[in-house]
Each structure stands twice: as structure tokens, then as C-alpha cells.
N, C-alpha and C positions, 0 to 999 in steps of 0.2 A: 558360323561356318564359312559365310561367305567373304565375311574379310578376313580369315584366317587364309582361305587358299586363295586370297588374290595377293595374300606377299608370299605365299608359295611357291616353288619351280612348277607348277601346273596352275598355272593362273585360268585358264581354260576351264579349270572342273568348276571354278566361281561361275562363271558363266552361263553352263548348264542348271547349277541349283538356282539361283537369278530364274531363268524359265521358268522354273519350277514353281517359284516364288509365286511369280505373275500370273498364274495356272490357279493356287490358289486364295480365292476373290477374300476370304475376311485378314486376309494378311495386307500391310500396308507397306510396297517396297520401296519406299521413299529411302531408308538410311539404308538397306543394301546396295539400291541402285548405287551411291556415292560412293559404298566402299568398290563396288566393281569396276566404276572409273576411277579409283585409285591402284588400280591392278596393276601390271606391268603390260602393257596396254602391246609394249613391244615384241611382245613374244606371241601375240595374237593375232591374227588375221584382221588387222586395223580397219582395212577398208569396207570390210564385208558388216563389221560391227558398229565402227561408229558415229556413221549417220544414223543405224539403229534404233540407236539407244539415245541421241539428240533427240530422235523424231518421238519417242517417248518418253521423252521429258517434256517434251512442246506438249504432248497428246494428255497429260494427266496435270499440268499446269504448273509444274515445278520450275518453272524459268526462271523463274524470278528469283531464286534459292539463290543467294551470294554463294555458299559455298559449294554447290553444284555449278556453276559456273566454273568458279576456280578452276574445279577438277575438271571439265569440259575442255577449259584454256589448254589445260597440260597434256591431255588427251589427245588431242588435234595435233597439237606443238611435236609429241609422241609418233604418232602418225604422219608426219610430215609433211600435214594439211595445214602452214600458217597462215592462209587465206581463211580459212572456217575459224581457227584461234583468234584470231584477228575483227572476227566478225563478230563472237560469240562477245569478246571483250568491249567492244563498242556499242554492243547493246545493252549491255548493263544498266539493271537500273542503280545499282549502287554502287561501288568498290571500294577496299580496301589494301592494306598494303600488303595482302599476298594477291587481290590481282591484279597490281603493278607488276611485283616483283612474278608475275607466273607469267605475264606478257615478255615481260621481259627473258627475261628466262627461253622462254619460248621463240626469241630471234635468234640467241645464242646459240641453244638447241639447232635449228633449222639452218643455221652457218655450215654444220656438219655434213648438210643433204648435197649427192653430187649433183650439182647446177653449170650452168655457165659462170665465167670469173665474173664478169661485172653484176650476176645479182646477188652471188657471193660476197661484193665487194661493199653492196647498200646496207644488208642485213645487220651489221653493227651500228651503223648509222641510223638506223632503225629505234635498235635498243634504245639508243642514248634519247632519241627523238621521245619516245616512251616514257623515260624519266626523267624528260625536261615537261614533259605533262603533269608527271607525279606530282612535279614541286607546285607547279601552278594549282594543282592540285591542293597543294599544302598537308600530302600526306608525307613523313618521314620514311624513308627509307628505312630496311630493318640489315641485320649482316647478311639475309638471304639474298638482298635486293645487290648491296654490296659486293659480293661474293661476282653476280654476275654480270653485275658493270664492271669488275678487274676480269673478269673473260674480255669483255666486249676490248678492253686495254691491248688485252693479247692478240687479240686476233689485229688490230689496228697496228699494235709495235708503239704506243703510246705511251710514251715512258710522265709526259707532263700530265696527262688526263688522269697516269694514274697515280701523279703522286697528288693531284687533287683530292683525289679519292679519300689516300692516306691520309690528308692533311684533314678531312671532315669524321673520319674517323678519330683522331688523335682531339679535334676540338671540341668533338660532343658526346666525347666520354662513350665510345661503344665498347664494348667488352673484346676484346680479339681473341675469341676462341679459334679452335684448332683451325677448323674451314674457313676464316678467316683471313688468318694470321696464313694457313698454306698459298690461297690465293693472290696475299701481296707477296711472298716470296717468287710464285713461278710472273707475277706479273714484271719485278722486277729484274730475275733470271734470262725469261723472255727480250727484254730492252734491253740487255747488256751492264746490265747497273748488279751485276755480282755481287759486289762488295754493300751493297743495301738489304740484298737477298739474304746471304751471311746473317748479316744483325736479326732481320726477323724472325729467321730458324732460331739462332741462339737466342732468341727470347722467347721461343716457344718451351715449359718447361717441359725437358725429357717424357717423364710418364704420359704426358698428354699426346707426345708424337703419335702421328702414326702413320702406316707403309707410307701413303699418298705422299706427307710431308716430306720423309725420306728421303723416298723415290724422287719426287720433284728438285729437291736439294739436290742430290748426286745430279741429276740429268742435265742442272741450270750449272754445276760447275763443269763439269764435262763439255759442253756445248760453249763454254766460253775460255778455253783453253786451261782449265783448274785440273786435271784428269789425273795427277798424281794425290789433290785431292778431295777428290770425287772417290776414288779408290779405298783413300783412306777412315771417309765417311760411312762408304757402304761398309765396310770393317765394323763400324762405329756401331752401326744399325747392327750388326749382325750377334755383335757383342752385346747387346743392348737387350737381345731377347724376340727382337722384328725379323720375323720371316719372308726374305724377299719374295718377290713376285716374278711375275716373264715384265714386265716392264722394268724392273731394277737391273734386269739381267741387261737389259736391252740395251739403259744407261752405261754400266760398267762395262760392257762390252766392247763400247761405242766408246770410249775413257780409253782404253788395253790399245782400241785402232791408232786412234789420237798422236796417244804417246810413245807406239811403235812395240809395246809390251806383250808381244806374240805368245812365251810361255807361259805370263800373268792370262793372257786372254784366254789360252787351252784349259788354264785351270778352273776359271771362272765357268765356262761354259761344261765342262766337266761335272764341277758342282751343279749343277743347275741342274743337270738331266740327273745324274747317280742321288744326289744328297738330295735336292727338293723336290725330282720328280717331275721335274714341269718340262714339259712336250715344247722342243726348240720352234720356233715358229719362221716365217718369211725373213721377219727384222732382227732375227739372232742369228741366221747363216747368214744375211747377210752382211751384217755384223764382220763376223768371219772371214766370210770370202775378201771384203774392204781389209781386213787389218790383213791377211794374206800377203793379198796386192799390193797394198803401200809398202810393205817389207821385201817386195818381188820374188816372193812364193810361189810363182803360178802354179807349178802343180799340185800343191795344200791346197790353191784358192777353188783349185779347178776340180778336186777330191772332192771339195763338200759339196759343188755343185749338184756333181757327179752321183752323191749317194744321198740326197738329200731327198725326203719322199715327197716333195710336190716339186712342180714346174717352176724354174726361177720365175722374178718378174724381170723387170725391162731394167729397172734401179741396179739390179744383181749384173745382170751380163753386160750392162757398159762399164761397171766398177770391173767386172774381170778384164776386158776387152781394152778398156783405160790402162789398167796394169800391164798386160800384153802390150800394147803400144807403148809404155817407159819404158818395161825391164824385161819385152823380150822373154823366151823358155829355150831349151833344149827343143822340146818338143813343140810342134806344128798345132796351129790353133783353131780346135775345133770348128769346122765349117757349119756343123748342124746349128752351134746356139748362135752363130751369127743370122742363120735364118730363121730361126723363133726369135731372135730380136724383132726382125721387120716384118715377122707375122706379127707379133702381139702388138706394137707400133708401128704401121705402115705408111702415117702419114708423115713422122717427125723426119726432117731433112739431116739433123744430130745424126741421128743413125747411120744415113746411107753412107754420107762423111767418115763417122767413125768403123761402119764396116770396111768401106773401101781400103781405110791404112791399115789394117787388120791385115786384108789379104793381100795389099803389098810387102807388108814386113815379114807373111809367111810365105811372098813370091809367087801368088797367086794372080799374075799380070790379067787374064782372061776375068777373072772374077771382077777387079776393078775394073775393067771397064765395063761390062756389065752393069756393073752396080753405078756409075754416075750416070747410063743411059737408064737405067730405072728411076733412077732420080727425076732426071730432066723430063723422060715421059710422063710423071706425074707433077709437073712444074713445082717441086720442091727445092726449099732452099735453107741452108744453115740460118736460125736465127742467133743473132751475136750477145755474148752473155752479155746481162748488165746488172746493175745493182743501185741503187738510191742510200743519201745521207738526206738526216735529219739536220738540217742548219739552221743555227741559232739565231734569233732576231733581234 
């Protein structure tokens, strides 16, 4: 029962019978304990439980269990404790190659958590660090281990590290199943290496696809200017028998902005709510409102805002505000979201900049200046875009 409702939508009710467990003395909860840290650990009050359940494993002597470990590892990693994962893994008295691959695993994981940039920036570094031990280790890698050093690629933009990857994959004979085979596609998608991406989707065979791959595929041609098709992919998929998701939606949407496809984009988004049903989220109006704007729609762009049931973010109203400042309305540009811009962001200097030519282009001369002495009183200042190449040695 207990590992039944820990892969459950109520991983919690595991939990309860777990006590229950421990309440009764000739029962021995050694193998529930482990399926309850295989729970979804995230959908539970992490912090309240699992020093917990650490501290009674220490108390009944099971530390030493490799494979409660494991689960420990991912636990933490779960919880967003990679200092305790990190600890748990280093006292091992043994390992194996799921708890490499769960340490590892476990930086990737923790990349997600919001930090400052620069320990954002270590945590890949990290990984790799991890499975430069593996080897010393002289434990093999498995596709799980793989799978999450072509993350650690992406998040770097590491298009040689990961065709390293590729190249120990192809020499020691690993199988490329689906999770595999999807993960060099988005790592090559990722880098800009499309046309690599391509090949390993087409050698994934059909039946085997699924959404993730899909989805990844559309989104890696989309995002490197393929969107007629990206379009025609998601076709592909849909014909195929695969029921998109709000992330496909999110791709092909992002495809319709792209390529300036305003009626393809109503239709898509159309389908999405009437035919699959699936609830528009922050990144499908926004979505919207961008292909709106690039086509200087304002008043479409400024409609969805308008009726759209949550609070834009900050992404949303400079993309409208951005439009506004190319293409210009008929109509006077609302003053209210320019100041939820600099509520919800008040420190970034962008802002006050791009508020200020907002309310000069609707001749609101008082407003701009206002707005650069709010600036200045808070010693803010434009920072100038930039961007980095990869150069060859």
C-alpha cells in the first residue's frame, strides 16, 4: 500500500500509513521506509520531513543500505537541500552507478532552484566534476548517467562536450533509446547544430516517439529560425496519433510569432483551448501578445492582456510596450501597465528607459520626466545588451 500511494497524486497518505508502520513493533519498515523516499517527495512538505526520516535511518542503523542512500541522494536533491545530498553521497560506504548518476543528477536538478547567477553558473561544473570521479572510479556510466551530462551540455551551450558524449555513446555500443536519443536532440537543438538534431529525431523510430521528443523537435526548429518547419512537424505529430501538450502549444506558437503567421497563430491557440482543452498559461498569451506586436496589432496584443485571467509578467508588457514604441496605436498607451511594469521590476534601469519613450510617443512630456528623476533617485542605469561567440581554436 505504501508504495502504491507514493507513485500516487496523494503521496502524503504513504506517509501516514509509514507511521503507522513504525507504531506497529513486529513489523519491520526497512523496505517501506525506501519506497516512501521514492515518493514524490515534491509535492510534500520536504523540509518538515526529511531530516525526519534521515534521522531514522541513522537511529535504526540502516545507513549503510546503498540503496537507501540512493534514494536519500534524490530526496534532498528533491528538496532542494544539495548540501545534505552532497553529504549523504560522500559518506557512502559504497557506490554504484545510480549513485553517481543520482549525484549527478542531483546538480542538474538544483541548477533549477532560484539562486544567485554565479552559483547558478558552478552547479554544472559541478556535475561534470562528479563524473570525472565516476571514471576514476572506473565505474561506467549508464544512459541515465548520460542523459544527465547532455543537461549539464545545455545548460553550458556546450555543443563539443556534447558531442563527446555522442562520440562514447556511438563507441561503446549504448543502446539509444527514446530518453536518450531525445536528450542529444534538445542538446544539439540547444547549440544551434539543427541540422544534427534532425538526424537523431529521424532515427528515432516513429512508434517509439513520444510527446517530449516531439515537443523538443518542434521547439529546437522554432528557436533556430525552422518555424515553417517546426509547423509542419507539429502536423506530423498530430497526424501521428500524439496529443499535444501546453508545451507544444507553447513551441508552435512561438513558430506562428517567428514567422509573422497571425491567422496560423489564432488557430493554433484556438485549438489548444476548444479541441485539447488545455488552460492557456503566462507563455501562450504571451506568446500572443509577441506575434500581435511584431505584426503591430496593438490593440489584439493589448485585448489579450486585457482579458487574460492573471496579472501579466514583466516579459509580457515590454514585448507590448516594445511594439508600442515601433508601431505606434490609434489609441493612447495604457498608463496603468506601465506602472505594474516598475512595480513588479523596480530596480531594472530597462524599464524606466523604456517607460519614459512610451509616454513620450503618447506625449506625456510630465510623465517622462518624472520617470528619468525616478531613475536617477534610485542611481539606476540602462545595462547594454550583449552576447558571446563560441571561437574556434
Amino acid at each position: 500500500m505504501i508504495k502504491e500511494y507514493s507513485k500516487s497524486p496523494t503521496p502524503l497518505e504513504s506517509i501516514r500509513l509509514h507511521a503507522q508502520l513504525q507504531r506497529t513493533p513486529i513489523l519491520d519498515p526497512i523496505s517501506s521506509r525506501t519506497r516512501l523516499f521514492s515518493s514524490r517527495v515534491d509535492d510534500a512538505p520536504c523540509w518538515q520531513l526529511a531530516g525526519r526520516f534521515h534521522s531514522s535511518i541513522l537511529k535504526t542503523g540502516f545507513d549503510s543500505d546503498r540503496y537507501i542512500n540512493n534514494t536519500l541522494v534524490r530526496m534532498y536533491a528533491a528538496c532542494g537541500s544539495i548540501g545534505f545530498a552532497r553529504q549523504v553521497f560522500d559518506e557512502m560506504p559504497e557506490r554504484d552507478v545510480v549513485s553517481w548518476s543520482s549525484m549527478i543528477a542531483a546538480y542538474v536538478t538544483w541548477y533549477g532552484f532560484p539562486r544567485s547567477w554565479e552559483s547558478l553558473s558552478n552547479d554544472p561544473l559541478k556535475a561534470l566534476s562528479v563524473y570525472l570521479d565516476m571514471k576514476k572510479a572506473n565505474e561506467k556510466p549508464n544512459s541515465v548517467t548520460l542523459v544527465s551530462l547532455l543537461s549539464v551540455c545545455i545548460r553550458l551551450v556546450n555543443v563539443k562536450l556534447g558531442e563527446s558524449i555522442h562520440s562514447y555513446i556511438l563507441t561503446n555500443d549504448i543502446k539509444l533509446d527514446v530518453s536518450l536519443a531525445t536528450a542529444l536532440v534538445e542538446m544539439y537543438a540547444t547549440c544551434g547544430c539543427i541540422d544534427k538534431a534532425s538526424v537523431i529525431f529521424n532515427s528515432i523510430n516513429e512508434q517509439n516517439r513520444n510527446l517530449q521528443s516531439w515537443t523538443i523537435m518542434i521547439s529546437g526548429l522554432a528557436e533556430n529560425g525552422r518555424g515553417e518547419e517546426a509547423i509542419s512537424l507539429f502536423n506530423e505529430m498530430e497526424e501521428s496519433g500524439v496529443i499535444p501538450d501546453a508545451m507544444s502549444f507553447s513551441a508552435i506558437l512561438s513558430a506562428c510569432s517567428h514567422l509573422g503567421l497571425v491567422e496560423k497563430g489564432r488557430e493554433y491557440f484556438d485549438r489548444m483551448v476548444n479541441l485539447y482543452k488545455i488552460q492557456p498559461t503566462m507563455e501562450h498569451y504571451g506568446c500572443m501578445v509577441d506575434m500581435f506586436g511584431r505584426n503591430g496589432m496593438i490593440e489584439d496584443a493589448y485585448d489579450v492582456i486585457r482579458k487574460m485571467p492573471m496579472e501579466p509578467n514583466s516579459i509580457m508588457l515590454r514585448s507590448l510596450m516594445s511594439a508600442y514604441k515601433n508601431h505606434g496605436s490609434r489609441a493612447g498607451f495604457d498608463e496603468d501597465l506601465i506602472k505594474l511594469l516598475l512595480k513588479i521590476e523596480p530596480e531594472v534601469g530597462a524599464n524606466y528607459v523604456l517607460s519614459a519613450t512610451i509616454s513620450s510617443v503618447s506625449g506625456y512630456w510630465s510623465d517622462v520626466d518624472e520617470t528619468r528623476v525616478a531613475m536617477k533617485s534610485k542611481g539606476l542605469k540602462k545595462v547594454p545588451g550583449c552576447s558571446w561567440v563560441e571561437v574556434k581554436r
